[in-house]
C-alpha positions in Angstrom: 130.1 156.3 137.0 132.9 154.7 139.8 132.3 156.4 142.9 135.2 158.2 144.6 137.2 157.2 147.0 135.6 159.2 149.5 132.4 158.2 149.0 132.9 153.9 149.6 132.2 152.6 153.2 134.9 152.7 155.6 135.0 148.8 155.6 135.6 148.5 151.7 138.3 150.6 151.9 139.8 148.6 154.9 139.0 145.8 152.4 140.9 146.3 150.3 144.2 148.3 151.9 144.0 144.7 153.6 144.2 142.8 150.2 146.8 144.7 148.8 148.9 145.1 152.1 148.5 141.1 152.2 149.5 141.1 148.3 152.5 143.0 148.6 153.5 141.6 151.5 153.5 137.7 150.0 155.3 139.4 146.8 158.5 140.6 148.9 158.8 137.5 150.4 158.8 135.4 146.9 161.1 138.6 146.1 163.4 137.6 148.9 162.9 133.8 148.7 164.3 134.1 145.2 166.9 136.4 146.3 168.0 133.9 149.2 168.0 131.0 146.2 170.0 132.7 144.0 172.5 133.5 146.5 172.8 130.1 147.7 173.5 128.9 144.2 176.3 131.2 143.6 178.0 130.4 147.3 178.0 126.9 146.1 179.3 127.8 142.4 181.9 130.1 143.9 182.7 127.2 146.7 183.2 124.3 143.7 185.0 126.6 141.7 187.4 126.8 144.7 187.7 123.3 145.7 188.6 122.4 142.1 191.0 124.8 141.8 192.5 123.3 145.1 192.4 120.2 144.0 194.0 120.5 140.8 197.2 123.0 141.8 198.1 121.5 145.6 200.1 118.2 145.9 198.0 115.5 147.4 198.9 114.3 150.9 198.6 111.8 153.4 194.7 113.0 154.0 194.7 115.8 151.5 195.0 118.5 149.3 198.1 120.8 151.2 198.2 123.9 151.3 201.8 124.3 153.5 204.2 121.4 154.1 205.4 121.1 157.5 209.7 122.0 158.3 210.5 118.9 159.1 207.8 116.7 156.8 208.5 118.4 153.3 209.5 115.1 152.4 207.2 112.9 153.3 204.0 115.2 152.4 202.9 115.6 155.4 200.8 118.8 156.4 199.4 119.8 159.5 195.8 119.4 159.9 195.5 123.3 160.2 197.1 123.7 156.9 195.7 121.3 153.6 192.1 120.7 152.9 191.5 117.1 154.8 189.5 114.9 152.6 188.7 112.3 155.5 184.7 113.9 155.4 185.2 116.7 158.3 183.1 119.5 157.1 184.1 123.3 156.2 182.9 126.2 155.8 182.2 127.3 152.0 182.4 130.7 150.5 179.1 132.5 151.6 176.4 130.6 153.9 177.7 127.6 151.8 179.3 124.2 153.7 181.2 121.4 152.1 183.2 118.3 153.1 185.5 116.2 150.5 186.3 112.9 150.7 189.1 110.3 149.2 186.7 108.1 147.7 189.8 105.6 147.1 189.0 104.5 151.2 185.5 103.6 150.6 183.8 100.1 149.8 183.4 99.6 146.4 180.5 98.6 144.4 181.7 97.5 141.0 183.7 94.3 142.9 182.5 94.1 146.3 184.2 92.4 149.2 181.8 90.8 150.5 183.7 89.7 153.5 184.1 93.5 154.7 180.4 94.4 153.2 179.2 92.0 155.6 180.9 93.3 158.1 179.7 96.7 157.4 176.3 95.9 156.9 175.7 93.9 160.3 177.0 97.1 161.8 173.4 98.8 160.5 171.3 95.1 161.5 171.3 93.5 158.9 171.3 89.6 159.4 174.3 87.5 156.8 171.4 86.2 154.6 170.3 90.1 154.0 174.1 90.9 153.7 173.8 88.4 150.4 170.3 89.7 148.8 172.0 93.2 148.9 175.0 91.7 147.2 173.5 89.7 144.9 170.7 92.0 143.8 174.3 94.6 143.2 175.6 92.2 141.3 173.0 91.2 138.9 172.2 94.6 138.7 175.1 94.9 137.0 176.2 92.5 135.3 175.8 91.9 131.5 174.0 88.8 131.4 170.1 88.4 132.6 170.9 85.3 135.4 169.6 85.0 138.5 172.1 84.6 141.3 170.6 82.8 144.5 169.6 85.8 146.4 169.5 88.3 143.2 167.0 89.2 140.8 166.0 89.2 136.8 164.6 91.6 134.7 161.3 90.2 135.3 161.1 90.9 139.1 161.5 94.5 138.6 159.2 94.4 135.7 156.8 92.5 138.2 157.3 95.5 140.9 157.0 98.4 138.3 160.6 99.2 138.6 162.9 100.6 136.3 164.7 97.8 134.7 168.5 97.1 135.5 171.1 99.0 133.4 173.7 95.8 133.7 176.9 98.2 133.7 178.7 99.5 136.2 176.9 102.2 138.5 177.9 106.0 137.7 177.3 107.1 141.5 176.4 105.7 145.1 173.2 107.1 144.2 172.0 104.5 141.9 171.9 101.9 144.6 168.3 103.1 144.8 167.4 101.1 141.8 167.9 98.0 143.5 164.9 95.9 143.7 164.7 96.0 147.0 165.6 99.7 147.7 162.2 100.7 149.1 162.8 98.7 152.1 166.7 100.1 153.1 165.6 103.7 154.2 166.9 103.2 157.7 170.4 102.1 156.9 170.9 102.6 153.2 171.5 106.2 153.2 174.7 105.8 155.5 176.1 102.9 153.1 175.8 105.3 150.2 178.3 107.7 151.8 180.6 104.7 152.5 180.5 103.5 149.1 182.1 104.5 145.8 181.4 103.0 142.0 185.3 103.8 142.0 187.6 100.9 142.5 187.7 101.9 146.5 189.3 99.6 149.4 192.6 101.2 149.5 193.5 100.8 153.6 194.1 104.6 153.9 194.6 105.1 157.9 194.1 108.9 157.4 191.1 109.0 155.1 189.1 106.2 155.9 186.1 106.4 158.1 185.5 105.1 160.8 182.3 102.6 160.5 185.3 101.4 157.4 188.2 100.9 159.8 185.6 98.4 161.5 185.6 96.0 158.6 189.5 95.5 158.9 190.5 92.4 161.4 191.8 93.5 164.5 190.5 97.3 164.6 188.3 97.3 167.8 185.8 100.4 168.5 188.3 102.1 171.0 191.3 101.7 168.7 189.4 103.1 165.8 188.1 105.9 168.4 191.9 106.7 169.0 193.1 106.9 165.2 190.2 109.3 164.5 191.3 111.4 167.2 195.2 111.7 166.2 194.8 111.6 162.8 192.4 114.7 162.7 195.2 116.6 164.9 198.2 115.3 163.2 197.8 112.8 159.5 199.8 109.5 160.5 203.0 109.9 157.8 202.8 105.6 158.0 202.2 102.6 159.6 205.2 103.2 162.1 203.8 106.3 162.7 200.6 104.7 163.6 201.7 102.3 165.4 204.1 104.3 167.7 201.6 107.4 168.3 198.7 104.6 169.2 201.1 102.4 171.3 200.1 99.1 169.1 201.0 97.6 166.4 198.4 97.9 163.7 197.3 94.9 161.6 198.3 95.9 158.1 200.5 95.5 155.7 202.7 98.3 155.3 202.9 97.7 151.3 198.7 97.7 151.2 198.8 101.2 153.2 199.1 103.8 150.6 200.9 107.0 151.1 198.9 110.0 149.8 194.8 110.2 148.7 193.9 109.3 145.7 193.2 110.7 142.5 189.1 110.3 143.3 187.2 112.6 146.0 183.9 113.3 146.5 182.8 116.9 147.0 179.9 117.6 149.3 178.2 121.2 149.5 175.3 122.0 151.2 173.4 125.4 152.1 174.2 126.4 155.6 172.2 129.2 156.0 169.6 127.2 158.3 172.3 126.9 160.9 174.0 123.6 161.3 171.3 121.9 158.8 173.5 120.0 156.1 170.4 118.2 154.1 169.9 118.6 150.2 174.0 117.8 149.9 175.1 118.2 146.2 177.6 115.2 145.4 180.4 115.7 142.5 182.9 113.4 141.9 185.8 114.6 140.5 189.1 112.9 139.4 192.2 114.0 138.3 193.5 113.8 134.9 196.4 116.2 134.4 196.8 114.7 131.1 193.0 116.4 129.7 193.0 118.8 127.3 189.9 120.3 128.8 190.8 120.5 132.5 192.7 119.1 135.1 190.0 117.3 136.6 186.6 115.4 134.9 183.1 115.9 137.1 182.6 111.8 136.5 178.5 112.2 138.2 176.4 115.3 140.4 174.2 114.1 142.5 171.5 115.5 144.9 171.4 113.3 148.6 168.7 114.3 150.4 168.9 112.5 154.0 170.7 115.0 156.2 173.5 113.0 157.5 175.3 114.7 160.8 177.8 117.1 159.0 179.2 118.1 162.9 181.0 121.3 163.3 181.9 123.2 160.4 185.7 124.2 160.5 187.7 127.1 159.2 189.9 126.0 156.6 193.5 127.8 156.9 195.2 128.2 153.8 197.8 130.0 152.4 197.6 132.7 149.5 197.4 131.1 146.5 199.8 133.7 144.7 202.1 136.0 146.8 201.2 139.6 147.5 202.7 141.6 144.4 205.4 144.5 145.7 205.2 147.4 144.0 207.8 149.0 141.4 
């Protein structure tokens, strides 16, 4: 027969009250792990579904999506910074403990027909000597491509068979995030997380002054570090309407071609979320790109990749993000 209770040593029964204390204990803090997961998922879902919204029904600006024109800039669709959704990268709080960023991918470098002259550039900037500038390029470009050459400083099929590797999909990459195919990706961790968020698989390298970031600006002739310091400064309190703009509010005249400067973002951003209820902790970023196609009969927008980037880049200070209501407050009858 099972004995009672009452009649086991003191020391089983501390035993097991310990056991099942410890038990129930680890269960409510799966229970709540869960709970935390869950509720990070649907701050993120609820924070897309909001930027896409935005993005779709609010005229696209200077350096964003606005959400109230200015008096005396209806015109030229210009917003303060306090009032549209700046897709220049400056982070934002989400809905929730969620955090986000967008930014006009139509400023970044591209990787379907890469200037190599600014990719150069940009790459020194991270250490990289002019003859590794050309084995990134060249392993890009056969990559990609449809035949099986060899350029100088590239690689075939055969090298990445020789190294295990998947083998090249020669087509255009989907997202930033394929450029860790690359045959030689295994040796880039220091830099080539910071060239992925400077890069688009879009056509890119549109000279947008209000959108363009600032390691970018660099590549351009003429734009010195404490110019570029400058232009990041005004712009993020007031978007530069144009180059005269610019050039009077910075007190020089500005290198560019006023006809190679476009006007408003473009139809491409990338959307950035991340969970932010570690604090200021903007790792495990979910990437969307999103375009705009008013003409769809789905949607207003197409979700061209999703990606997961996983390096932690600075996010900086999350900002509020001021905007007005989307429909007007109904009076009653």
């Amino acid at each position: 027969a099972t004995p009672e209770i009452s009649q086991l040593p003191n020391w089983v029964i501390a035993l097991v009250a310990a056991f099942i204390d410890t038990y129930a204990t680890q269960r409510r803090h799966q229970a709540e792990g869960v709970r935390q997961s869950w509720e990070s998922r649907l701050d993120q879902q609820a924070t897309l579904a909001t930027i896409l919204h935005t993005v779709a029904t609010r005229p696209r600006g200077a350096q964003g999506y606005i959400f109230e024109l200015n008096k005396m800039s209806a015109d030229s669709l210009v917003s303060s910074s306090q009032h549209q959704l700046a897709a220049d990268g400056r982070s934002y709080h989400g809905i929730g403990k969620s955090g986000f960023s967008v930014q006009d991918e139509g400023a970044l470098l591209s990787l379907l027909d890469p200037n190599r002259q600014r990719w150069q550039l940009l790459l020194s900037r991270y250490g990289l000597t002019s003859a590794e500038s050309e084995r990134f390029l060249d392993l890009l470009l056969d990559y990609t491509d449809k035949d099986k050459l060899r350029r100088l400083n590239g690689a075939t099929d055969d090298d990445y068979v020789a190294r295990g590797m998947m083998l090249p999909r020669h087509r255009l990459m989907v997202s930033p995030g394929e450029i860790g195919n690359l045959l030689d990706a295994d040796k880039w961790e220091e830099w080539l997380p910071s060239v992925q968020m400077l890069s688009t698989t879009r056509s890119g390298q549109l000279l947008n002054i209000n959108t363009m970031p600032a390691p970018l600006l660099a590549t351009l002739d003429g734009f010195d570090d404490d110019l570029i310091a400058r232009m990041v400064l005004l712009r993020q309190e007031q978007p530069f309407s144009s180059i005269e703009d610019a050039n009077q509010r910075l007190g020089k005249l500005l290198p560019l071609d006023p006809s190679m400067v476009p006007g408003i973002i473009s139809i491409y951003s990338r959307v950035m979320i991340w969970d932010q209820s570690n604090g200021s902790d903007c790792r495990h970023q979910k990437w969307i790109g999103i375009s705009l196609s008013p003409s769809s009969k789905h949607a207003p927008w197409d979700i061209d990749y999703a990606i997961t980037f996983d390096h932690g880049p600075d996010c900086g200070m999350l900002r509020p993000l001021l905007a007005a209501p989307l429909f007007s407050t109904p009076v009653a009858g």
